[in-house]
Backbone as a printed PyTorch tensor [residue, N CA C, xyz], in Angstrom:
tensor([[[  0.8350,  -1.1970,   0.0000],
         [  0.0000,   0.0000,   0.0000],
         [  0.8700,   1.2480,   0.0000]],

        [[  2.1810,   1.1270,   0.6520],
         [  2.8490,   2.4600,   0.9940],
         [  3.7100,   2.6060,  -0.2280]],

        [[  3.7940,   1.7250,  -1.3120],
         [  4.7250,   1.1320,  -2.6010],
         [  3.4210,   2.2780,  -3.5050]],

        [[  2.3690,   1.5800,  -2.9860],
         [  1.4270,   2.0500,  -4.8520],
         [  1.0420,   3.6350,  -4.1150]],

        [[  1.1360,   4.1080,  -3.1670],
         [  0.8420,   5.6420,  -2.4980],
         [  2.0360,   6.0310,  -2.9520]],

        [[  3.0140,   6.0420,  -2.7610],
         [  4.6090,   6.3880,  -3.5470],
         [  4.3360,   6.8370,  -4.8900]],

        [[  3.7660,   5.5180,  -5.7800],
         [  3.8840,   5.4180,  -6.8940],
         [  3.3670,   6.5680,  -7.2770]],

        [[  2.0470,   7.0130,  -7.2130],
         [  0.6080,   7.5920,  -7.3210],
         [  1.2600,   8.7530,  -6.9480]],

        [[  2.3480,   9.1920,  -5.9170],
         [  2.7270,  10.2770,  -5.6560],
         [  4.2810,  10.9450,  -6.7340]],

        [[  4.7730,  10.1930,  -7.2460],
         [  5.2770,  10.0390,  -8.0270],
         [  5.0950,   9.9950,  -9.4280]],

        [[  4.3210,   9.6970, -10.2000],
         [  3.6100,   9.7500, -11.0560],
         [  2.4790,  11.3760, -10.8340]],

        [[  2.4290,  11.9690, -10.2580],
         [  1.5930,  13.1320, -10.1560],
         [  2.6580,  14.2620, -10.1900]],

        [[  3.8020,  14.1650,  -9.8870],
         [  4.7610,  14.9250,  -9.6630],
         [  5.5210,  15.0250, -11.4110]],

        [[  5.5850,  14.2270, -11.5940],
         [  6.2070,  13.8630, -13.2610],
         [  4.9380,  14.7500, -14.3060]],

        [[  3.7850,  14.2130, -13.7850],
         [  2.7240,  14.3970, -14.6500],
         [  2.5610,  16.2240, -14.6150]],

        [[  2.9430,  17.0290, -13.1230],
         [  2.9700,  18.3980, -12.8670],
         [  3.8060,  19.3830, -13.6070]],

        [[  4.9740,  18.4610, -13.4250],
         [  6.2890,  18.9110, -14.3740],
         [  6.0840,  18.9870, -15.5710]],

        [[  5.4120,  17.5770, -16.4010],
         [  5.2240,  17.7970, -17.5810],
         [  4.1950,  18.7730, -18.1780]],

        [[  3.7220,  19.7120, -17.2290],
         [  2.4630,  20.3360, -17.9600],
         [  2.6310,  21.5490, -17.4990]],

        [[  3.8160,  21.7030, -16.4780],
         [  4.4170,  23.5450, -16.3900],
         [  5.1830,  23.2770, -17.8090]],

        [[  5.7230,  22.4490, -19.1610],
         [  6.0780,  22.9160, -20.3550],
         [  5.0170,  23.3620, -20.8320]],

        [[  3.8970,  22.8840, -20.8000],
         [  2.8580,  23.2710, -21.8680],
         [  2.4880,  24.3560, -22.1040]],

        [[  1.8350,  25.1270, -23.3310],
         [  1.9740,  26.2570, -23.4380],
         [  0.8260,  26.8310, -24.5260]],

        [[  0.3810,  27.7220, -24.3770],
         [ -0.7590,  28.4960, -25.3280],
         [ -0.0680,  29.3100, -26.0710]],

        [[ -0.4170,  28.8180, -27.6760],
         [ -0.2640,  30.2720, -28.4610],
         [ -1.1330,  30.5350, -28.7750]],

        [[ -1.3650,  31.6950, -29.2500],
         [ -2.0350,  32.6250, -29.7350],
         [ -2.2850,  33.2220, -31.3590]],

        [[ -3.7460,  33.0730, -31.6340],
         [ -4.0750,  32.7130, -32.8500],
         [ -4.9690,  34.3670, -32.8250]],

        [[ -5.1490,  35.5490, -33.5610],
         [ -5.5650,  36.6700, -33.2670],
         [ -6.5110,  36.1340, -34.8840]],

        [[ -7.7680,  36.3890, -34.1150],
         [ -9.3630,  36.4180, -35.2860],
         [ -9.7100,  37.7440, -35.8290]],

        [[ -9.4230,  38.2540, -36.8310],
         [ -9.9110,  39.2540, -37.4190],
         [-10.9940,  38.9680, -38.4300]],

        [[-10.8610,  40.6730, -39.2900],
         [-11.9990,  40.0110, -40.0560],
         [-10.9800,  40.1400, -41.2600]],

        [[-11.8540,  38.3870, -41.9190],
         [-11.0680,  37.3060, -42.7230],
         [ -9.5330,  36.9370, -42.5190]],

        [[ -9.0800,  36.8940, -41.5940],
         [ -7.8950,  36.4180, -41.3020],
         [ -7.9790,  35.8710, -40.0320]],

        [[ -7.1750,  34.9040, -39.9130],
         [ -6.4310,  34.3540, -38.8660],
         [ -4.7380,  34.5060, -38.7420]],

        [[ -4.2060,  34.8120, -37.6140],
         [ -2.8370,  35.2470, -37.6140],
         [ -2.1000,  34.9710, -36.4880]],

        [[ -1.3460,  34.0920, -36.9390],
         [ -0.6560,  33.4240, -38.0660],
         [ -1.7750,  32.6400, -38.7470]],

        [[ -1.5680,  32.1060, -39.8650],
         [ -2.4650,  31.2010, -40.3770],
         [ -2.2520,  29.8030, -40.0080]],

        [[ -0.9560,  29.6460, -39.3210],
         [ -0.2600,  28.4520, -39.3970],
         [  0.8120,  28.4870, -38.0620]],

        [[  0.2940,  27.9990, -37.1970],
         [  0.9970,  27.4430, -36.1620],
         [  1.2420,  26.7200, -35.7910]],

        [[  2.7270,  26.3960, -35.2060],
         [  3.2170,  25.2020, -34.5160],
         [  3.6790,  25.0450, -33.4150]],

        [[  2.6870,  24.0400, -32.3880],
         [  3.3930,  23.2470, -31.1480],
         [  3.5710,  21.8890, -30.8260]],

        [[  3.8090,  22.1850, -29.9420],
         [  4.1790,  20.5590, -29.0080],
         [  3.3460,  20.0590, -28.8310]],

        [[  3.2740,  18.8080, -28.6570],
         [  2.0590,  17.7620, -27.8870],
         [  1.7710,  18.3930, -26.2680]],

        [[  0.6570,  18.5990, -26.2940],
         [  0.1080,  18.8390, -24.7040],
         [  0.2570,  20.7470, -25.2140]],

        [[  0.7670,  21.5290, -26.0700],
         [  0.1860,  22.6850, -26.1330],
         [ -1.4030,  23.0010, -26.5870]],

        [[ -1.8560,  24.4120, -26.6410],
         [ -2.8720,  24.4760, -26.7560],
         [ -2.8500,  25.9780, -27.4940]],

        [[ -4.1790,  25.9490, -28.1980],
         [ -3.8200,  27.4120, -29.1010],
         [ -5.0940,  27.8140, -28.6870]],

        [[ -4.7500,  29.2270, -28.1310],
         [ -6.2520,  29.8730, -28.0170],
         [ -6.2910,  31.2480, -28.6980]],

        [[ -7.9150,  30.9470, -29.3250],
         [ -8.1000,  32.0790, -30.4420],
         [ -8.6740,  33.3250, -29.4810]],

        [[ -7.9480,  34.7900, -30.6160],
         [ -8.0870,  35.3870, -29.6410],
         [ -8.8500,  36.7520, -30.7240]],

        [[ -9.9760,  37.3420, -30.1960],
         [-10.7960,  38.2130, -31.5460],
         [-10.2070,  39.4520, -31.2110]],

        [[-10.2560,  39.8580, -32.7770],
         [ -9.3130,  41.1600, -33.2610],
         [-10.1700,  42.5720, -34.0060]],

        [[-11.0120,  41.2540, -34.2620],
         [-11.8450,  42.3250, -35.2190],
         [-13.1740,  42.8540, -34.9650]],

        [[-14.3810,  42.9670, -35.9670],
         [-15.8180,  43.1530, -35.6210],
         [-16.6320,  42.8520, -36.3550]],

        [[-15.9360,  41.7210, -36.6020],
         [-17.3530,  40.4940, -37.5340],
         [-17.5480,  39.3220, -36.1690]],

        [[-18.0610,  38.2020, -36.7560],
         [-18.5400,  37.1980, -35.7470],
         [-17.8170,  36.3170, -36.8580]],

        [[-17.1220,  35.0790, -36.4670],
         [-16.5310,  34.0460, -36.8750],
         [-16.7900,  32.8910, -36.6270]],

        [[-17.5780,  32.1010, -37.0760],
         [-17.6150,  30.2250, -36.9090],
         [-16.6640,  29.3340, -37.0580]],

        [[-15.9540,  28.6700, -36.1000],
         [-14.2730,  28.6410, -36.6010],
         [-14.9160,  26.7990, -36.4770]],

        [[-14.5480,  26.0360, -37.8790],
         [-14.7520,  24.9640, -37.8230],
         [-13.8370,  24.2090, -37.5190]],

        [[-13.4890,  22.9280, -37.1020],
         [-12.4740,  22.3130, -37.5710],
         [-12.5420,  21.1760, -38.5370]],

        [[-11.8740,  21.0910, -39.2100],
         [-11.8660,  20.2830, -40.5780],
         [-11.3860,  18.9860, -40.2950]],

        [[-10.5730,  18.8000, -39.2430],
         [ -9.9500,  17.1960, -38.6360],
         [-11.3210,  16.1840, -38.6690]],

        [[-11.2860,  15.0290, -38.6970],
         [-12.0810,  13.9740, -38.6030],
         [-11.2100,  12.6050, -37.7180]],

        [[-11.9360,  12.9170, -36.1170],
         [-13.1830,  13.6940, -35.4930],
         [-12.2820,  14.6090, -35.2890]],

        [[-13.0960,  16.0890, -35.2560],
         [-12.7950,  17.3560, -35.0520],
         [-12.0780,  17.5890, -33.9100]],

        [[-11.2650,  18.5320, -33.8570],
         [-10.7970,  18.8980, -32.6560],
         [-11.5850,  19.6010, -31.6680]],

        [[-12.4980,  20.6630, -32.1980],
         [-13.3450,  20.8330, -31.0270],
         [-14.8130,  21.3940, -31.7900]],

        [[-16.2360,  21.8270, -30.7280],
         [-17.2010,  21.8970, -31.5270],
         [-16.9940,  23.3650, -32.0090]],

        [[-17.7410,  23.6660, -33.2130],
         [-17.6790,  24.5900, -33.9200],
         [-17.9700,  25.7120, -32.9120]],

        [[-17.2630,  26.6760, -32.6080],
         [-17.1230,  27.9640, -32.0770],
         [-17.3640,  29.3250, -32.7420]],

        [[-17.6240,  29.9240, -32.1030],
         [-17.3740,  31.7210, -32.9560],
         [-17.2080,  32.4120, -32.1100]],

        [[-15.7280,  33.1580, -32.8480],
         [-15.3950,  34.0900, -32.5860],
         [-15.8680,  35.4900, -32.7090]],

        [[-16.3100,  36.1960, -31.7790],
         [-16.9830,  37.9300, -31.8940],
         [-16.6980,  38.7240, -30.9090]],

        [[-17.2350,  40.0620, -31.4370],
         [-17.1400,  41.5570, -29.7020],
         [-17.6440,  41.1230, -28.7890]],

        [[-18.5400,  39.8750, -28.7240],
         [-18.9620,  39.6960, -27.1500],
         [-18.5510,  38.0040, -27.1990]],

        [[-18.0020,  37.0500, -27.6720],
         [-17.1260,  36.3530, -27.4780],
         [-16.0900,  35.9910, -27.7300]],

        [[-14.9120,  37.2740, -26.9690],
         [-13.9510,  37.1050, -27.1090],
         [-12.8890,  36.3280, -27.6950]],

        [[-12.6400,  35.3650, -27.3330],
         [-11.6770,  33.9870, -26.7730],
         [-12.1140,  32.9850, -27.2400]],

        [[-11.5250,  31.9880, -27.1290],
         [-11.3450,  30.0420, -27.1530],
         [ -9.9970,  29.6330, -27.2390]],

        [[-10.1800,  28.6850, -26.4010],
         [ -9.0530,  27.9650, -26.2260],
         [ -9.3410,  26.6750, -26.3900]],

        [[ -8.3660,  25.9400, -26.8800],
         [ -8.7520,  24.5660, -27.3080],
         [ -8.1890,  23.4610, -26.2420]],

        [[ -8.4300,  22.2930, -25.9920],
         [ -7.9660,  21.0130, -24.9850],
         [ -6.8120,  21.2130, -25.3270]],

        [[ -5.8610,  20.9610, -24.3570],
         [ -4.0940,  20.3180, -25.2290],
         [ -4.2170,  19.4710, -26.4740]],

        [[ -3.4550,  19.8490, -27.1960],
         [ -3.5660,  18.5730, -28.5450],
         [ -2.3830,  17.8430, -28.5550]],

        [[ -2.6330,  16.1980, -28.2620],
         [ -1.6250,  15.7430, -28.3360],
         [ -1.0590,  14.7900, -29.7120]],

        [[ -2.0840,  14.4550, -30.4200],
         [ -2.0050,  13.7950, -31.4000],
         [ -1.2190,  14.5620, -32.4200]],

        [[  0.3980,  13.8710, -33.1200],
         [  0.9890,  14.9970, -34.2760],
         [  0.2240,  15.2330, -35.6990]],

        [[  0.6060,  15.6780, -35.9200],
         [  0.1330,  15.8510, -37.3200],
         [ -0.5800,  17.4290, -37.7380]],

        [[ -1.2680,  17.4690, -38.9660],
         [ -1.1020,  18.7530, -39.2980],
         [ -2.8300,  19.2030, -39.4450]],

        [[ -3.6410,  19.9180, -39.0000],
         [ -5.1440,  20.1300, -38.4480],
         [ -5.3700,  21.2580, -38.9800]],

        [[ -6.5110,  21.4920, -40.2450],
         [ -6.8020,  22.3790, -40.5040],
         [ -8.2550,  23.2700, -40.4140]],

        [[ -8.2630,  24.0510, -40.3580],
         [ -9.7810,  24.5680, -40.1350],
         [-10.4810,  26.3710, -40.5940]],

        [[-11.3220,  26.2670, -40.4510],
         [-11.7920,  27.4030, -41.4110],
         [-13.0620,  28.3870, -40.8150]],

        [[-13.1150,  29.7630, -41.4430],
         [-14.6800,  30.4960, -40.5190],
         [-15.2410,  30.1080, -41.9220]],

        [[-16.7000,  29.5760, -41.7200],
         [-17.4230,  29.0910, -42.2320],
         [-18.3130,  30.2200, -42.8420]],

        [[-18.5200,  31.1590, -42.3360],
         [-18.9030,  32.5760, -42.5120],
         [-18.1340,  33.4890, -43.8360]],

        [[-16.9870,  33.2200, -43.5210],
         [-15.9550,  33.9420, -44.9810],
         [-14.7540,  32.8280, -45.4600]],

        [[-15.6810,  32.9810, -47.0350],
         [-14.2790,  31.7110, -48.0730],
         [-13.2620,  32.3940, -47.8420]],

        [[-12.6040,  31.8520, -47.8150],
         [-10.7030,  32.0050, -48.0060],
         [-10.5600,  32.0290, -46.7070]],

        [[-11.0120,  32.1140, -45.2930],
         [-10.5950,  32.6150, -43.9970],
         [-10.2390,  30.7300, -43.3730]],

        [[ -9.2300,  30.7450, -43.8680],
         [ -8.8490,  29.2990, -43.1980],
         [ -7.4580,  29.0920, -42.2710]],

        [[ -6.9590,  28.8600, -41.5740],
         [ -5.6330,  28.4820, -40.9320],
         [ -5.7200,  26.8480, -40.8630]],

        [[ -4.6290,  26.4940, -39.9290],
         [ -3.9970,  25.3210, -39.4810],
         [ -3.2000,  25.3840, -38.1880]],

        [[ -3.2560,  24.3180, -37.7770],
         [ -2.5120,  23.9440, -36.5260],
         [ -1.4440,  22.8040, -36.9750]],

        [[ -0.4330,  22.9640, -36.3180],
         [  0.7390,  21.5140, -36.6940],
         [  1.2810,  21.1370, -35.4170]],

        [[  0.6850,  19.9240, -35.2130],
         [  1.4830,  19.3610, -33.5810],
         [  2.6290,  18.8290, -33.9090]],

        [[  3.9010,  19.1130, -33.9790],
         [  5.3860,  18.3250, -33.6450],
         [  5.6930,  18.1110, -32.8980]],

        [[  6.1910,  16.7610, -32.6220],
         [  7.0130,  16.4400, -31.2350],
         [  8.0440,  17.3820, -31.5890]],

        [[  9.1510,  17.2790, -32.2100],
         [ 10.3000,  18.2280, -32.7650],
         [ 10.4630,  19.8890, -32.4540]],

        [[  9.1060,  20.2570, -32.3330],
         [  9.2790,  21.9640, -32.3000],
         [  9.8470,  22.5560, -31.2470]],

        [[ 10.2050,  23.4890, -31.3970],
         [ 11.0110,  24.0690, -30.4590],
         [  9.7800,  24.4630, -28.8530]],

        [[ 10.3070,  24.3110, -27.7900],
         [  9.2730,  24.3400, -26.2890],
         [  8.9240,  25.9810, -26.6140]],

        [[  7.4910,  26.4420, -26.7660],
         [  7.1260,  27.3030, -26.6890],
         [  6.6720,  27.9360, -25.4600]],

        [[  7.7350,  28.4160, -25.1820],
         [  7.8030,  28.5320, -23.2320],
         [  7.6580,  30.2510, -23.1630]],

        [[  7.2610,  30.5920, -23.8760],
         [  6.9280,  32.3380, -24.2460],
         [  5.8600,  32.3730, -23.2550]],

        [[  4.4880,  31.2360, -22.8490],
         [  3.0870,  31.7140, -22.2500],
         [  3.9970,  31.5510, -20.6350]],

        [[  4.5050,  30.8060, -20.3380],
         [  4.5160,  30.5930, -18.9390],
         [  5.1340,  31.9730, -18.8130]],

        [[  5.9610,  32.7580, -18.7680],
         [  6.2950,  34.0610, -18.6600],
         [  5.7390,  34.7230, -19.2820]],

        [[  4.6120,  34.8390, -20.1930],
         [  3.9470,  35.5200, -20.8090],
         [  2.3900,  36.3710, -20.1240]],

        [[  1.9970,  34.9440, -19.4400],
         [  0.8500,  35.2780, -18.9810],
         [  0.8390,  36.1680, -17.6900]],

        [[  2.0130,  36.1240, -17.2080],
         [  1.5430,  37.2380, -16.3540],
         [  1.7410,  38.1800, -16.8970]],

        [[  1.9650,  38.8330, -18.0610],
         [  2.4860,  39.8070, -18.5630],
         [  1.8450,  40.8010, -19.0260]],

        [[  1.5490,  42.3280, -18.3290],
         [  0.3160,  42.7680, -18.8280],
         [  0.7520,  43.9870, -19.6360]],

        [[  0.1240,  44.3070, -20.9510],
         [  0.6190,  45.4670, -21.8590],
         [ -0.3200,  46.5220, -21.5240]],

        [[ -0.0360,  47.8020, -21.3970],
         [ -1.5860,  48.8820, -21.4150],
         [ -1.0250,  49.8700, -22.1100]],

        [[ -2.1400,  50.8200, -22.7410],
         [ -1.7020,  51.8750, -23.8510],
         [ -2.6810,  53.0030, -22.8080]],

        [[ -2.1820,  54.1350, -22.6330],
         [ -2.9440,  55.0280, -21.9360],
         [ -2.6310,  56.3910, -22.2720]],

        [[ -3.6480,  57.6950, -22.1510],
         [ -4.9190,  57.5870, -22.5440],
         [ -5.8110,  56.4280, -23.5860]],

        [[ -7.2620,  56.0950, -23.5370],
         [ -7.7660,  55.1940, -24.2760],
         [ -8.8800,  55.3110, -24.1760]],

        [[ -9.5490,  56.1090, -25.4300],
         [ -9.4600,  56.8690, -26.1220],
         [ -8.4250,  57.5340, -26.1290]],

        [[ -7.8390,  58.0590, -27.1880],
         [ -6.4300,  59.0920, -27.4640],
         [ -6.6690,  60.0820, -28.2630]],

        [[ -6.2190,  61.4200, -28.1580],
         [ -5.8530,  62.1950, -29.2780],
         [ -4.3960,  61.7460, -29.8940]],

        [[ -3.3290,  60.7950, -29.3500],
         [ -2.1930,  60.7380, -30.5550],
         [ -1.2900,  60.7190, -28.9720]],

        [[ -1.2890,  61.3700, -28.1410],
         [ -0.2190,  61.0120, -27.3220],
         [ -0.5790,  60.0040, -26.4400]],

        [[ -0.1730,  58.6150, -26.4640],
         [  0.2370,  57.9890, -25.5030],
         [  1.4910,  57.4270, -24.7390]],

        [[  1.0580,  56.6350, -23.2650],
         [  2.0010,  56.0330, -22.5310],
         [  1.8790,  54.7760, -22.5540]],

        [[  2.6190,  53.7340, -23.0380],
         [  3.0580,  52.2200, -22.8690],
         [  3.6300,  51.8420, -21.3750]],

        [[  2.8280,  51.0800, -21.2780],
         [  3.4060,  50.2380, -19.8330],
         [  3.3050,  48.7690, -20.2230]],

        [[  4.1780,  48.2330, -19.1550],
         [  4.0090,  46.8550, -18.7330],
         [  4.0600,  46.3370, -17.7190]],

        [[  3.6290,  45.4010, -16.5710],
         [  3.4400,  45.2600, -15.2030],
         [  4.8060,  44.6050, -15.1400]],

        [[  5.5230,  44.5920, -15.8100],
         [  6.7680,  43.3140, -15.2870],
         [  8.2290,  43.9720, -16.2630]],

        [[  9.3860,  43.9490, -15.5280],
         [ 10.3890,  44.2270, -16.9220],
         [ 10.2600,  43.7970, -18.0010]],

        [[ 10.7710,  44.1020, -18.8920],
         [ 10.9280,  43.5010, -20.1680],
         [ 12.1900,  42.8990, -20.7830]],

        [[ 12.4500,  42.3600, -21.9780],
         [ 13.4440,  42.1600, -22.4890],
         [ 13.3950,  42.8330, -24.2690]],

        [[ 14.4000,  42.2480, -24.8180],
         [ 14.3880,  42.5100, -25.9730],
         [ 13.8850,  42.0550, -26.9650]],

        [[ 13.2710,  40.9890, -26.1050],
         [ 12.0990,  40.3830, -27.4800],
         [ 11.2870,  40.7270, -27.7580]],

        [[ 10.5560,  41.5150, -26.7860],
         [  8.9920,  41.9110, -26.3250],
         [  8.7480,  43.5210, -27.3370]],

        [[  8.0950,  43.1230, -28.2970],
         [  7.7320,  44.3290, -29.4330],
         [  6.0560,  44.7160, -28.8340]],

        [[  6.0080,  46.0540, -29.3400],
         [  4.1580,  46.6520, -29.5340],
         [  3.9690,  46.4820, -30.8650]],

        [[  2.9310,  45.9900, -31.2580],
         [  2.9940,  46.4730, -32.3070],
         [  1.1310,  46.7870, -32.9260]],

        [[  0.8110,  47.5960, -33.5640],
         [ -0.1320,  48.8870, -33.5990],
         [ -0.8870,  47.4960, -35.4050]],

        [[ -2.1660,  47.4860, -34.7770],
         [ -2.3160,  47.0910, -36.5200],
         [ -3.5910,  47.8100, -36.7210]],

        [[ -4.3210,  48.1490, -37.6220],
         [ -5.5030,  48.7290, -38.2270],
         [ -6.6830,  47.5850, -38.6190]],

        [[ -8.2560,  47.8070, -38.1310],
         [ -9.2410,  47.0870, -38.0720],
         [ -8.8060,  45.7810, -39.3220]],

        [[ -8.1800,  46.0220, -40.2280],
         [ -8.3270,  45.1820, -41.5410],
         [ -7.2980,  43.5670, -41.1670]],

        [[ -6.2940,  44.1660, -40.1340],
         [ -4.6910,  43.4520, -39.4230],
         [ -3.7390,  44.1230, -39.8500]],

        [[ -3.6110,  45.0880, -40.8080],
         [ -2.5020,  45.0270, -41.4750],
         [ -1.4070,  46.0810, -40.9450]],

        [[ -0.4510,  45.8100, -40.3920],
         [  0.1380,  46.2450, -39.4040],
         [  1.0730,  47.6220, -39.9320]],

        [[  0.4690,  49.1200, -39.0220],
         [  0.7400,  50.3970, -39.0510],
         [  2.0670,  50.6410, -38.3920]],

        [[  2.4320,  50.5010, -37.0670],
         [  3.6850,  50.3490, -36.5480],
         [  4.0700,  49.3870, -35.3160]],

        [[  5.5210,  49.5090, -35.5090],
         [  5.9580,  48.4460, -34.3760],
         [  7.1210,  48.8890, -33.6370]],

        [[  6.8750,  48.6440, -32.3140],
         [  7.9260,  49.3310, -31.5100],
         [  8.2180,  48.3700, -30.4710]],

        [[  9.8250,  48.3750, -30.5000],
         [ 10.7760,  47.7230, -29.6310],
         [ 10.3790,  48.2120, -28.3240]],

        [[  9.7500,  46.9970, -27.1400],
         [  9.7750,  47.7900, -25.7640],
         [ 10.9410,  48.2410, -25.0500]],

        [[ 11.4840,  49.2010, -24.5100],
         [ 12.6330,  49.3450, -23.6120],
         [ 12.4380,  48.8820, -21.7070]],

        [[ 13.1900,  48.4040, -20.8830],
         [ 13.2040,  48.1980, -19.8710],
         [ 12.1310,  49.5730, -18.8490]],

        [[ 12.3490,  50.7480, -19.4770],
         [ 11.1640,  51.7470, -18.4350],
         [ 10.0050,  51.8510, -18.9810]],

        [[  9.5120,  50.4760, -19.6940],
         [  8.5120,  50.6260, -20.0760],
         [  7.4350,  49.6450, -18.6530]],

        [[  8.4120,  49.1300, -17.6710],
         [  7.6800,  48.0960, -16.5280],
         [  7.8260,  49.3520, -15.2050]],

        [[  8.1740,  50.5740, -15.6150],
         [  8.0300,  51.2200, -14.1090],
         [  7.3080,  52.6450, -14.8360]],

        [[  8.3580,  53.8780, -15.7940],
         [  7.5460,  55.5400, -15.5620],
         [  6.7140,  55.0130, -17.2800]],

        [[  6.9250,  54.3730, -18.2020],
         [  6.3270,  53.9270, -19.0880],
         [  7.2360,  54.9720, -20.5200]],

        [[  6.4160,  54.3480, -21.7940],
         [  6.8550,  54.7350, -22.8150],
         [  5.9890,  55.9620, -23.1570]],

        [[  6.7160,  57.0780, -23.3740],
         [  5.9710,  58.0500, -24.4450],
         [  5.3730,  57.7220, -25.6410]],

        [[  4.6120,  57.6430, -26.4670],
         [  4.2930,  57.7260, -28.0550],
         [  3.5270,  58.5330, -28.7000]],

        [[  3.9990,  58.9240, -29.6150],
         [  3.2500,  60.1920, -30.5710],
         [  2.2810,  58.9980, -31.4930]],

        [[  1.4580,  59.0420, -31.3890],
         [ -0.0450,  58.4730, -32.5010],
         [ -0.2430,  59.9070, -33.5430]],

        [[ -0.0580,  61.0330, -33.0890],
         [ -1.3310,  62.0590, -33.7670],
         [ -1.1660,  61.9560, -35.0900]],

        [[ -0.0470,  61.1240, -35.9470],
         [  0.1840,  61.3910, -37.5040],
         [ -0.9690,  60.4330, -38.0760]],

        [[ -1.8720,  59.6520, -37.1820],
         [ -2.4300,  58.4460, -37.6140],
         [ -3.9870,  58.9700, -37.8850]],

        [[ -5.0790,  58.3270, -39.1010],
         [ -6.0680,  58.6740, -38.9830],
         [ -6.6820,  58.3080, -37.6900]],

        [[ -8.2400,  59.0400, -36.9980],
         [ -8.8090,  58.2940, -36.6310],
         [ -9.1860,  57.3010, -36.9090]],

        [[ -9.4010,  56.3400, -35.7300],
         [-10.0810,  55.5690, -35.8810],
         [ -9.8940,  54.0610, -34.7640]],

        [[-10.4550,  52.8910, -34.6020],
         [-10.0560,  51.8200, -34.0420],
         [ -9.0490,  50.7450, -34.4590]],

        [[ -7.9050,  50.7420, -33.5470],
         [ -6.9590,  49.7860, -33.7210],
         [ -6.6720,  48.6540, -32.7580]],

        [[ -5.5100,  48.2830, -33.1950],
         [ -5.4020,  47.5650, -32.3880],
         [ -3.9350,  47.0050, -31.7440]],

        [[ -3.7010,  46.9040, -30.5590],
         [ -1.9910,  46.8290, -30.5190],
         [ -2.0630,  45.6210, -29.5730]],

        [[ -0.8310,  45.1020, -29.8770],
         [ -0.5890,  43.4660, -29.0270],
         [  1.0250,  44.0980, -28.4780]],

        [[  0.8070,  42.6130, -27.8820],
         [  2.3720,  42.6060, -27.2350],
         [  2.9670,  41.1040, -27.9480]],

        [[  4.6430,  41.3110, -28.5780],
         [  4.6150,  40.2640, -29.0910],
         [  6.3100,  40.2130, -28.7590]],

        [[  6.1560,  38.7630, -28.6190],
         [  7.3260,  38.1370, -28.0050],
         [  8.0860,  37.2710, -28.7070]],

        [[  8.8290,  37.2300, -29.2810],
         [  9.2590,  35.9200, -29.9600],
         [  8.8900,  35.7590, -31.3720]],

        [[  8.0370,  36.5550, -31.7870],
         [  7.5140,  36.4270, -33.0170],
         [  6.0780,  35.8340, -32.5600]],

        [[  5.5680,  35.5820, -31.5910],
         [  4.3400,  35.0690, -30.9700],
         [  3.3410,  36.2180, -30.1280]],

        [[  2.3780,  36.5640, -30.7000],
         [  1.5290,  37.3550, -30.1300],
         [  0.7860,  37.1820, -28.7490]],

        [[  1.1310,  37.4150, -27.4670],
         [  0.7400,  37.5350, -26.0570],
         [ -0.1160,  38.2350, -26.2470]],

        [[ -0.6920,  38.8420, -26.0400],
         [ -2.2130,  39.7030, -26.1190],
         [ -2.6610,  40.4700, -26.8240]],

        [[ -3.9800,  41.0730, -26.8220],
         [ -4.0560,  42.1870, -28.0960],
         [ -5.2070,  42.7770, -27.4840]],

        [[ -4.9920,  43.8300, -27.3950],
         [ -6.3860,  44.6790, -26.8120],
         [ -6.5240,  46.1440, -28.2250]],

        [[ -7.8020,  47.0990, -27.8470],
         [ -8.5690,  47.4270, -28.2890],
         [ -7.9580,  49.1470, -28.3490]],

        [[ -7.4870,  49.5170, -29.0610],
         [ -7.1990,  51.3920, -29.1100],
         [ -8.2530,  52.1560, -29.8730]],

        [[ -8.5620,  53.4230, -29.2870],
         [ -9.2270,  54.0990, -30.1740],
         [ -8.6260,  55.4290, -30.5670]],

        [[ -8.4760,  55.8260, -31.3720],
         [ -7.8150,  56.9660, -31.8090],
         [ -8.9790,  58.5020, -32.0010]],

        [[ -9.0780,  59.2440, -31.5140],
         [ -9.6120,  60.5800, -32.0320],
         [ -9.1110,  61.5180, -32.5290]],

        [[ -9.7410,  62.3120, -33.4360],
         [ -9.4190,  64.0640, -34.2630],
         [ -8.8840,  64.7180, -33.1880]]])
């Protein structure tokens, strides 16, 4: 009894370890795009979609049996995140709502540990004033490094500017001049690695 309580305690400890690797990327839903279109993780990661835009999205999956039930993405449902996927291979899927709006998922054992979320998630970006006339301040709740970019995209995705964070951007924050930009709603993430950590909502005014 004190052999299989060991075991059981042992086996939970392995099983803990193995799932502080695991890791969420991040799939940003606009309208007609998905971005990246094409991502890759590990077995036991998980990709959660994250809305960008201001359409509503039915995100199917095309696997047989599917990876998960048909979802949509919109302004009042945010998010999805999918189970860990452990099975390899390459999973594609589509918004059923707009032709051409399709991505993929690729599980490799091989890929490199996408260990960006475990330091990621606590990681919070804010743009302030918000609403803006053109001057804002960048913060972040935590130092930064040199991986960690802003970067500014317009309702459509298509990305307006991008800026390298500096280290006083986690204590008095970053200055930025916006005013050369039309009005209007954007949108800026924080991106790490070439992997998008969050993306929230800017509005720009005259």
């Amino acid at each position: 009894m004190k052999i299989s309580t060991r075991l059981v305690g042992i086996l939970g400890l392995i099983l803990g370890s193995l799932s502080s690797y695991a890791a969420t990327v991040v799939v940003e839903v606009g309208d007609n795009f998905y971005r990246p279109a094409t991502v890759t993780i590990r077995p036991g990661d998980q990709v959660r979609f994250l809305n960008v835009g201001t359409s509503s999205h039915p995100t199917v999956s095309d696997s047989n049996p599917a990876l998960w039930q048909t979802f949509v993405i919109s302004t009042s449902n945010t998010s999805f995140t999918t189970t860990p996927l452990s099975t390899a291979g390459t999973f594609a899927y589509h918004c059923s709502a707009h032709a051409g709006m399709n991505g993929s998922i690729v599980v490799d054992p091989n890929a490199p540990l996408a260990t960006l979320d475990a330091k990621a998630a606590s990681t919070m970006l804010n743009v302030y004033p918000n609403p803006s006339k053109g001057l804002v301040v960048v913060t972040v709740n935590q130092k930064v490094n040199s991986a960690y970019k802003l970067r500014l995209t317009n309702i459509l995705g298509r990305e307006i500017r991008s800026f390298m964070l500096q280290p006083e951007a986690a204590s008095a924050g970053i200055p930025l001049n916006l005013s050369d930009l039309p009005a209007g709603m954007y949108f800026y993430s924080l991106v790490m690695n070439d992997k998008v950590v969050s993306t929230k909502r800017f509005v720009l005014q005259n």
